[in-house]
N, C-alpha and C positions, 0 to 999 in steps of 0.2 A: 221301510227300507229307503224311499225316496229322500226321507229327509238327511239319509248316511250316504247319499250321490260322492261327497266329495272322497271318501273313504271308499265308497266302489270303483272310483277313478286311480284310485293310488292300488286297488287290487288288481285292475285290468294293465295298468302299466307293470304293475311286479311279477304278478302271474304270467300273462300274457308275453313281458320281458323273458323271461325263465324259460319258455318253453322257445322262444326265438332264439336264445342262447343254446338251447340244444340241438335244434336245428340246422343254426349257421358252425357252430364249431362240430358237430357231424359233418359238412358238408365242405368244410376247411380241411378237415382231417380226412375225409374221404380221398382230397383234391393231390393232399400232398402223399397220400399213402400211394395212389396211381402213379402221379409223379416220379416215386422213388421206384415205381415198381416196373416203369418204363426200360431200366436196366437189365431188365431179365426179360422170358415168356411172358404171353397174352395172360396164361393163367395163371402166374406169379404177380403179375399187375394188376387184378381184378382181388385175388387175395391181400395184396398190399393195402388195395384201395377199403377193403372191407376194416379190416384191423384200424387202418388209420381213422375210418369213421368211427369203431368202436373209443379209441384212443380220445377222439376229441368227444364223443358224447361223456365216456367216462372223467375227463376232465373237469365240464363243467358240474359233473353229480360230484363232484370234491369238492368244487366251489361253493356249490351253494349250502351242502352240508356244513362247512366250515362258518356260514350267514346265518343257520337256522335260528340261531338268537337272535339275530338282529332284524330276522323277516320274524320273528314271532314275537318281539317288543314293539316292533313299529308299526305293523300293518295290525296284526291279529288282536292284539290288546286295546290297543287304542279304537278300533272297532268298535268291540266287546263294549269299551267304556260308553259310549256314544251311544249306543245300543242302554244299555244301562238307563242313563240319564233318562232317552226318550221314554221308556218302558214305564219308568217311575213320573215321569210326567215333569220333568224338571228340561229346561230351555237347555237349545245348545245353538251356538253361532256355525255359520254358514261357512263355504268357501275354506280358501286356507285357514282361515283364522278356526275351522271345525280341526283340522290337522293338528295345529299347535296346541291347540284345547288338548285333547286327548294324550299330546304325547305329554303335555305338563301334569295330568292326572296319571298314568303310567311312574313315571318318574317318580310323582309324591309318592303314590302307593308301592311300587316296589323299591325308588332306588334305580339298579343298575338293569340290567339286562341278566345278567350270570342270577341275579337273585329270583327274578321272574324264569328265567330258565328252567332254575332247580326246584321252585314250587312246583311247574309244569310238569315236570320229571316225576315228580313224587307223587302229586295225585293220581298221572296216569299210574301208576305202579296200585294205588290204595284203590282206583275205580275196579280194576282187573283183581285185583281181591275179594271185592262188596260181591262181585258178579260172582268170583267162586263160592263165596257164603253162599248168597240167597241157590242152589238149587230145586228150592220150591217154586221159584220164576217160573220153572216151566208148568205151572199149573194153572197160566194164562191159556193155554190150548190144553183140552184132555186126551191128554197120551199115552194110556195105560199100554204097557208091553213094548211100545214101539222106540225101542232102545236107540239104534239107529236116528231115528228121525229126531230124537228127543238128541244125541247129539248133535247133531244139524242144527238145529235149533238154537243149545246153546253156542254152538263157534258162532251162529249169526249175529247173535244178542252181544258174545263180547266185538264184532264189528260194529254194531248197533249203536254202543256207547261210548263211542270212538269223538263222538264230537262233546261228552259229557266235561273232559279238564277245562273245555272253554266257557262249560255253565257254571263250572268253581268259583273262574279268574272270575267271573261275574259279576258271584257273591263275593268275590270279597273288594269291586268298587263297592257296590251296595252295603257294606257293613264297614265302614270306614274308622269307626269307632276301633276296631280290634285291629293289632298289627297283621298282616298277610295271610303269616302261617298259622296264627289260630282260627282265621275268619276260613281259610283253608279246610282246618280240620272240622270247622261248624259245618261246613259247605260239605263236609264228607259225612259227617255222619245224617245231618238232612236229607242228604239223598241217599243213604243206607233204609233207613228207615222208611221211606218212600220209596225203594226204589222198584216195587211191582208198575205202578204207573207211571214212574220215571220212564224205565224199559219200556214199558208197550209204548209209549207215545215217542221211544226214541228207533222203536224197530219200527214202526210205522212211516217216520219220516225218513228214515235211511233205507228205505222201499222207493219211495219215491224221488231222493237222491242218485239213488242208481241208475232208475228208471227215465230221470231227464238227464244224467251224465252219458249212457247208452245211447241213447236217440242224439246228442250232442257229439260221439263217435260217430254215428256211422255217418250223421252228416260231413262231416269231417275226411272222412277216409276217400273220397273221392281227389281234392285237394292237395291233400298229404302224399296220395299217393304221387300226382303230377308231379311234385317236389323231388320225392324220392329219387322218380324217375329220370332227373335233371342232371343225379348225384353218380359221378366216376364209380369202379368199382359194383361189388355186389352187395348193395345197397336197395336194390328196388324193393327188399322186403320193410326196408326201414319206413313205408310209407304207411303200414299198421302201427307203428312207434310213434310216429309224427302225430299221426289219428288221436292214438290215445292221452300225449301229449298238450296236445290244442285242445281236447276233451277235457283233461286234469285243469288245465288253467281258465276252464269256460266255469267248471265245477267249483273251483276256489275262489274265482272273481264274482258271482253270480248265487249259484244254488247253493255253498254252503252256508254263506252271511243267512240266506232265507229259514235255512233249518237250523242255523246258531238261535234268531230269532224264535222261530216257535217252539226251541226245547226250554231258550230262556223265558218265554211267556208259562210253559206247562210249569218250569220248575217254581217258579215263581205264586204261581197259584196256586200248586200243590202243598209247600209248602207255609202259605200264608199263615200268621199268627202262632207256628210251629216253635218250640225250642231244642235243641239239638239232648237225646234220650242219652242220657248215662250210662243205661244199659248197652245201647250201640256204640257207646263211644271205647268201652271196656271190653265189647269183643273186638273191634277194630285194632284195638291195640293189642290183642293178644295176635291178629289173624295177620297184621301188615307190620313189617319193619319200620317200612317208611310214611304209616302213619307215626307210628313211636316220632322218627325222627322231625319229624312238622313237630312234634311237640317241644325236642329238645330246641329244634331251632328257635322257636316260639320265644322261649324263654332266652336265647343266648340275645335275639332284635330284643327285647325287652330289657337285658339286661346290660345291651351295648348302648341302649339310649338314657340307661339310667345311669350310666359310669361305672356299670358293674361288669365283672367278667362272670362266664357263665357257672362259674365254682360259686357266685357271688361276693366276692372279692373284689375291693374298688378297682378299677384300674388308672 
């Protein structure tokens, strides 16, 4: 992880940034909702002030949803890539020039932003399918009868696999050979096939994801709360909000990249010297739409760089 320093720097300024932006325009919007609310009762201005903090926190969650492509091509991929390389033992350059590296292999490999997006989109959609297949997963613990816990279980597992689209993107720097979305659907049915081990070693690290994200709140809540308390209006609750906030973006700068790395070491080994089963690939296609569609895409990038249209037709 040491050697991805420069890429941890650009997750502390984005992350980090993120959660300041919600902060300060909660705290803008708090200021002016009081303000406005100065024309009326004490507890017409204390409502005013709360709304208007709602108002500016809700504003920037529009902003950044509107960036999620562009925080998920810049920072999270090019990560991924860096990670990659080290993992396979191949050299990466330092400093900015580790940044520009990564976003120029991004680029190669996807293109745009919109195209990495929509692979993103699609595997998580085919990962939350694998998981509905395998219901014998739960025969990692023996649960006879216990209906209940054995659902528990599984809603934890589809949490569990929640960092799995980022061990995709992975494989498909590592398999460069094949366009995106077929290295995509390799990458899916490799981890279909595996995915009892895949699971246990990803409920495992998403234990202890929580477990130092938690410990990272309550430190936090003390701080946040000062903050809060600084803020016009009936806002002092917002000081649990802040908490979990500076929590989320300790979790995103920090402990995720650590457990991106160890699920991409486990997939990585598990799958060693493996080739993607027919058989998986043929129920996956009956059980996921949008594996189907990785395939038509597959073909239409294959058949845009041939001059062909996807009917196969020149264009």
């Amino acid at each position: 992880m040491g050697r991805t320093a420069p890429f941890l720097f650009v997750r502390l300024l984005v992350y980090v940034g993120i959660a300041a932006a919600y902060v300060l325009a909660t705290g803008v919007g708090a200021g002016i909702g009081y303000g406005v609310g100065a024309f009326w009762e004490d507890e017409s201005r204390l409502s005013a002030g709360f709304w208007g903090a709602a108002a500016g926190f809700g504003l920037v969650g529009a902003v950044l949803y509107l960036l999620r492509e562009y925080i998920l091509y810049i920072v999270k991929a090019g990560h991924i890539a860096v990670m990659v390389e080290l993992l396979r033992g191949r050299e990466i350059p330092g400093g900015q020039s580790q940044i520009a590296h990564a976003r120029a292999m991004v680029a190669e490999r996807f293109g745009t932003s919109n195209v990495l997006f929509g692979i993103d989109q699609l595997v998580k959609g085919v990962i939350n399918a694998v998981t509905g297949l395998l219901e014998g997963v739960l025969s990692i613990l023996p649960l006879p009868g216990l209906d209940r816990l054995a659902s528990i279980l599984r809603a934890y597992l589809r949490i569990a696999v929640g960092l799995m689209d980022e061990v995709m993107l992975a494989h498909c720097f590592d398999n460069r050979g094949q366009d995106p979305y077929t290295a995509s659907r390799a990458a899916l049915v490799l981890y279909a096939q595996n995915a009892r081990p895949l699971m246990t070693s990803a409920a495992w690290v998403t234990a202890w994801v929580w477990l130092f994200s938690l410990l990272v709140f309550l430190v936090m809540l003390a701080p946040a709360g000062a903050v809060a308390w600084l803020m016009p209006g009936q806002v002092s609750a917002g000081g649990v909000v802040f908490a979990a906030l500076f929590a989320w973006s300790i979790k995103a700068t920090i402990i995720e990249p650590f457990a991106v790395a160890c699920m991409l070491q486990a997939y990585f080994k598990v799958t060693a010297g493996q080739t993607p089963n027919p058989e998986w690939e043929a129920k996956l296609d009956r059980a996921s739409d949008k594996f189907k569609a990785l395939g038509q895409r597959a073909c239409a990038w294959v058949g845009g760089r041939m001059g062909f249209s996807a009917k196969g037709e020149p264009t």
